[in-house]
Backbone as CSV, one residue per row, in Angstrom:
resi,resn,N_x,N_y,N_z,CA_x,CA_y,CA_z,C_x,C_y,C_z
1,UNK,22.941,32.383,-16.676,21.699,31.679,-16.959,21.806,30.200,-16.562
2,UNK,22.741,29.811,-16.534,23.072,28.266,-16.127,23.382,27.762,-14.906
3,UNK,23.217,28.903,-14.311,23.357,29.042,-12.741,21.991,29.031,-12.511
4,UNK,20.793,29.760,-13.212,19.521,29.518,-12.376,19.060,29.016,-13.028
5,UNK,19.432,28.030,-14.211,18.856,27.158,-14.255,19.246,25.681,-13.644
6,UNK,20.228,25.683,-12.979,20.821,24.590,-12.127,20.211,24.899,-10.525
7,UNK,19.635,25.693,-10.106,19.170,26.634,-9.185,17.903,26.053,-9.044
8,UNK,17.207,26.535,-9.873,16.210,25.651,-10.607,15.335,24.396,-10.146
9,UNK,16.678,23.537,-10.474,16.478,21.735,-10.660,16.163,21.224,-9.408
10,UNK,17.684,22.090,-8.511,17.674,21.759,-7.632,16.858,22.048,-6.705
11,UNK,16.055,23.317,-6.328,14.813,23.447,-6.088,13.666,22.441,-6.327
12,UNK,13.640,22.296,-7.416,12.280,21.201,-7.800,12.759,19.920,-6.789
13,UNK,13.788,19.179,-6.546,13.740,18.153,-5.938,13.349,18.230,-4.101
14,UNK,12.689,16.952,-3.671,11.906,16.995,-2.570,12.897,17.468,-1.324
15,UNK,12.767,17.789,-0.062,13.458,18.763,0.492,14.676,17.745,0.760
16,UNK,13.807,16.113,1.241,15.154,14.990,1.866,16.046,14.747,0.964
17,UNK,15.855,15.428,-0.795,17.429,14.954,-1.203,18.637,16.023,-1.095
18,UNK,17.600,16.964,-0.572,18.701,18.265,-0.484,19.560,17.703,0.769
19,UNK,19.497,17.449,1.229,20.239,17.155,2.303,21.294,16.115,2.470
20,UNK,22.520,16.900,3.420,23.586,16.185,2.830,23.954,14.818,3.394
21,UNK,24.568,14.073,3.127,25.021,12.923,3.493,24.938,12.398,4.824
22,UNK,25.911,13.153,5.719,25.892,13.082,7.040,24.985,12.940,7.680
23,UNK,23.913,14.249,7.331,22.531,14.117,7.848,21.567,13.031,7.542
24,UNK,21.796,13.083,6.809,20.915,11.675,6.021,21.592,10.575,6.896
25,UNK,22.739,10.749,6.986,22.851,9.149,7.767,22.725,9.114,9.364
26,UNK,22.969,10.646,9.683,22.380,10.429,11.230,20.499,10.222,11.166
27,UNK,19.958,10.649,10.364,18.630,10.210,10.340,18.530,8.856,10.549
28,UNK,19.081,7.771,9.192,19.125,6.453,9.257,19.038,5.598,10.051
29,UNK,20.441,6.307,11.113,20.921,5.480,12.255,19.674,6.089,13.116
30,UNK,19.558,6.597,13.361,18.132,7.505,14.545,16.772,6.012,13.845
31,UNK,16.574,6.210,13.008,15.195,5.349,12.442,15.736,4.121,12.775
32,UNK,17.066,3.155,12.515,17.916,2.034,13.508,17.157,2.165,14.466
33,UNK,17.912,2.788,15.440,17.558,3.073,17.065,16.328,2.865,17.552
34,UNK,15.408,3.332,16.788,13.744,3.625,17.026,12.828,2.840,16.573
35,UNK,13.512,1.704,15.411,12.951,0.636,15.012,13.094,-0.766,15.933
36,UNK,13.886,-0.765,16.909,14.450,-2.058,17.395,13.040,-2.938,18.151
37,UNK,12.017,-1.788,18.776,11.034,-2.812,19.309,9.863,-3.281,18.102
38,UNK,10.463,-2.956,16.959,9.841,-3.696,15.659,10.441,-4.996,15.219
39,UNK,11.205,-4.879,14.548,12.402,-5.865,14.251,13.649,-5.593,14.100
40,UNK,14.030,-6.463,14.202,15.607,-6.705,14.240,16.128,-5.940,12.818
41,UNK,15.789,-6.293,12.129,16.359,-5.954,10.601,15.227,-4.679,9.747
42,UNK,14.512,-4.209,10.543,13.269,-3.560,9.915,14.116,-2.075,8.992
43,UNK,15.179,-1.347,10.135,15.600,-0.313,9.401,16.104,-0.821,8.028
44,UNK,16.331,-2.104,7.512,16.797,-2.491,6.327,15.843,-1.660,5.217
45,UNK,14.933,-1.951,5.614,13.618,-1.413,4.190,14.224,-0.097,3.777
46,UNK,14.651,0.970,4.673,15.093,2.227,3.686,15.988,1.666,2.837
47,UNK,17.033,0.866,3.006,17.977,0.509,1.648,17.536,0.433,0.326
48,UNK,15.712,0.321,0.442,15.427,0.001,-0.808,14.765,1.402,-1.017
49,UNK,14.623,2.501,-0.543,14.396,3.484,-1.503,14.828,3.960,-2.647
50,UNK,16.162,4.197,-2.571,17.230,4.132,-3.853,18.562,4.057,-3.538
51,UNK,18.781,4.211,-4.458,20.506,4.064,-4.535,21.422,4.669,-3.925
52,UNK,20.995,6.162,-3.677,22.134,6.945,-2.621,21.633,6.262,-1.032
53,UNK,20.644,6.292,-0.491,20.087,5.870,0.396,20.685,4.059,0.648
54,UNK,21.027,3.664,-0.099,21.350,2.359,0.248,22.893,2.189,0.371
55,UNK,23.621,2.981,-0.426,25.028,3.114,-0.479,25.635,3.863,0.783
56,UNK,24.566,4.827,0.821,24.452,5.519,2.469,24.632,4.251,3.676
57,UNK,23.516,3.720,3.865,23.158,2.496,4.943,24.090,1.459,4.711
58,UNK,24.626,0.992,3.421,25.939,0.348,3.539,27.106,0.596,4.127
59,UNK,27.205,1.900,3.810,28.453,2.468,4.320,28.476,3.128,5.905
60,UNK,27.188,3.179,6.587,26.928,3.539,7.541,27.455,2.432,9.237
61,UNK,28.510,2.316,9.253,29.127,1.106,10.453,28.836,0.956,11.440
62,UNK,27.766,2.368,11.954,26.788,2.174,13.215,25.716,1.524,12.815
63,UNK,25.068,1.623,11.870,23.893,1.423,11.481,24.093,-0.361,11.987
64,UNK,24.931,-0.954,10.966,25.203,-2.706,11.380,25.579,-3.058,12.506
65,UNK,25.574,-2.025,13.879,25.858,-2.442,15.145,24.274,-2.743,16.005
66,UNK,23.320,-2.290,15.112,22.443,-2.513,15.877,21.301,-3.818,15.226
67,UNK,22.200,-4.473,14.620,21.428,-6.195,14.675,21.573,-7.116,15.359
């Protein structure tokens, strides 16, 4: 029972937190890449979605190659 209800939870959350790390940070760096004829620093704004997302983009060492 504690299996579907952990089954569950994780279901209810939106599809982008299912997804794992890696991916999430090749997204990041991709939105980098694709932001540059905006601004310089624009991919910054995802940092502020939350907390995994920003600890992500911190830790992401491509991401800071493209300022």
């Amino acid at each position: 029972e504690q299996i579907s209800v952990l089954k569950a939870e994780r279901n209810a959350l939106p599809p982008i937190h299912r997804l794992p790390n890696e991916l999430l940070t090749m997204v990041l760096d991709m939105y980098a890449v694709g932001s540059e004829s905006l601004s310089t620093l624009e991919w910054t704004k995802t940092m502020l979605v939350c907390r995994r997302w920003h600890d992500l983009a911190l830790a992401a060492h491509a991401l800071w190659g493209h300022i």
